[in-house]
C-alpha positions as CSV (number, residue, x, y, z in Angstrom):
1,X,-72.9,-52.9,-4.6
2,X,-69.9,-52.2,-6.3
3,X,-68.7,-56.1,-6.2
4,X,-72.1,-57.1,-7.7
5,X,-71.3,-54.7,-10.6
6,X,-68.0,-56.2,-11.3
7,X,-68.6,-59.7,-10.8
8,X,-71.4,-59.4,-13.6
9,X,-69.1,-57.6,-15.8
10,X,-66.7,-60.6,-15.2
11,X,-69.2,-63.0,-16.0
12,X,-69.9,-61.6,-19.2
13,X,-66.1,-61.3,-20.5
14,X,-66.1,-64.7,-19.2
15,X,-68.8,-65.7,-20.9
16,X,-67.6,-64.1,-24.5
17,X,-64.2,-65.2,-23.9
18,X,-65.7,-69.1,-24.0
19,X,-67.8,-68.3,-26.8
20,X,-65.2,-67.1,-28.7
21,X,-62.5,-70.0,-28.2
22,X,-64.9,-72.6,-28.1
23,X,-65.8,-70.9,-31.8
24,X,-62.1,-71.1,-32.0
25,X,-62.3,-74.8,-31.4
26,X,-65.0,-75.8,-33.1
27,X,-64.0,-74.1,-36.6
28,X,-60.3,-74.7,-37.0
29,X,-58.9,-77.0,-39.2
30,X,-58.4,-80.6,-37.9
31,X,-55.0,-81.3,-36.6
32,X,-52.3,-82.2,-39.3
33,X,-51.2,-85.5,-37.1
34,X,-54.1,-87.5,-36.4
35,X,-54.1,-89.1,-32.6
36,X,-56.0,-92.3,-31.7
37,X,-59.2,-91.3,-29.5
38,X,-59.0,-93.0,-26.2
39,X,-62.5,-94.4,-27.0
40,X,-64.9,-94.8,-29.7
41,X,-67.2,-91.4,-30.5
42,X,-65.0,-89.6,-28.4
43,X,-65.6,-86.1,-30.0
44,X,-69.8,-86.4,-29.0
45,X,-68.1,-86.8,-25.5
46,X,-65.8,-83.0,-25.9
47,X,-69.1,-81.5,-27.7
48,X,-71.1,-82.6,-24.8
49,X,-69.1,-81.4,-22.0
50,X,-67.8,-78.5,-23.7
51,X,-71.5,-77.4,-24.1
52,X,-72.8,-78.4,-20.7
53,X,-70.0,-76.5,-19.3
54,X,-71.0,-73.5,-21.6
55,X,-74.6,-73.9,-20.4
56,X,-73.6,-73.2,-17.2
57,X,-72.0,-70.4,-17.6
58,X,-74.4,-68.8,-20.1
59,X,-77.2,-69.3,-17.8
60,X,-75.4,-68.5,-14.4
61,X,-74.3,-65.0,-16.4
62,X,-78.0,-64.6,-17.6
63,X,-79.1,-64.8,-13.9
64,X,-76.6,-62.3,-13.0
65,X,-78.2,-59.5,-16.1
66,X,-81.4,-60.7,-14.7
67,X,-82.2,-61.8,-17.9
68,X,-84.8,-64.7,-18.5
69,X,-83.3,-68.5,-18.4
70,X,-84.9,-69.2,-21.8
71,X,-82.7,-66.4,-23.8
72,X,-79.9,-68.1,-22.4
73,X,-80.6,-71.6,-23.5
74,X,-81.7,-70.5,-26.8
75,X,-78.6,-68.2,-27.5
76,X,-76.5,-71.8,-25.9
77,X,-79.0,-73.7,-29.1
78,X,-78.6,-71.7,-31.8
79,X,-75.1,-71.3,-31.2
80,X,-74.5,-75.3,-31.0
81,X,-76.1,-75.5,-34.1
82,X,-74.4,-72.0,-35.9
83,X,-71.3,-74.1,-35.2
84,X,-72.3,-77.1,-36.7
85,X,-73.7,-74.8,-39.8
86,X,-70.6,-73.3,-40.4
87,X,-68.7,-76.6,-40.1
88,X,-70.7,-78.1,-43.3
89,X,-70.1,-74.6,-45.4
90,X,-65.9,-74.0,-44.6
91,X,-63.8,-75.9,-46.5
92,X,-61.5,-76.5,-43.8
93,X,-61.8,-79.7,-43.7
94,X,-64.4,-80.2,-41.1
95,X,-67.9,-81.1,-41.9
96,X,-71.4,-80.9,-40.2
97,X,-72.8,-83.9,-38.5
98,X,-76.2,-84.5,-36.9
99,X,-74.5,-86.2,-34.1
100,X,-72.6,-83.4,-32.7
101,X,-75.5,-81.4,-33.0
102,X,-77.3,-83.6,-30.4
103,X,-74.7,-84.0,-28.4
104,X,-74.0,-80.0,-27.9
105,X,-77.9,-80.1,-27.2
106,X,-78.0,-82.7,-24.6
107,X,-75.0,-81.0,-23.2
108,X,-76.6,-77.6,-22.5
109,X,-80.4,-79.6,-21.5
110,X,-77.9,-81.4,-18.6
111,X,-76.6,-77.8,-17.9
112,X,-80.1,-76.2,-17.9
113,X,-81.1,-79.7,-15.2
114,X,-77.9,-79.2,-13.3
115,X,-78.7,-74.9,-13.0
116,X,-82.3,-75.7,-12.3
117,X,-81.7,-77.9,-9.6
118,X,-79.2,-76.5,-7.6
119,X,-81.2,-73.1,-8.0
120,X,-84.3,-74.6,-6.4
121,X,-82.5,-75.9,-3.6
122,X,-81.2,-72.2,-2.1
């Protein structure tokens, strides 16, 4: 019982850890030395991993709390798009595009697929 307690608490600090450097990631100014992306759009590619991956862990700690799938992929949403807000106000020299937006939301609909199906197959 114990285990169960702990591993949930992990999940959680594991989960606000991500949250907070992928906030970290999202909001800091762009590098000073611009590097060449290895392909065209390549920043819809980081958004949409980097969301899938934090789709999966919101909802796997979600299922842990016993808290409802739908909280999780909302709070995933609204954060996707809180980031992208705060990009187009800052004057860091970042700005907000429509683009990323979709891709952090296609991102966390693969995660919420990918969670769903390997849930219904235990």
């Amino acid at each position: 019982m114990k285990w169960k307690i702990r591993n949930r608490t992990f999940l959680l600090v594991l989960q606000f850890s991500m949250t907070a450097f992928w906030s970290y990631l999202c909001l800091r100014p762009p590098a000073e030395v611009a590097r060449q992306p290895l392909f065209p759009r390549e920043d819809l590619a980081h958004h949409f991993f980097g969301f899938f991956l934090h789709g999966i862990l919101t909802l796997q700690t979600a299922r842990a709390w016993r808290r409802p799938a739908h909280e999780a992929i909302a709070f995933c949403l609204l954060f996707g798009l809180s980031l992208e807000g705060l990009q187009g106000f800052l004057n860091w020299g970042r700005q907000a595009e429509v683009a990323d937006m979709i891709a952090n939301s296609m991102g966390v609909g693969l995660a919420c697929l990918v969670f769903r199906t390997s849930s219904s197959q235990k």
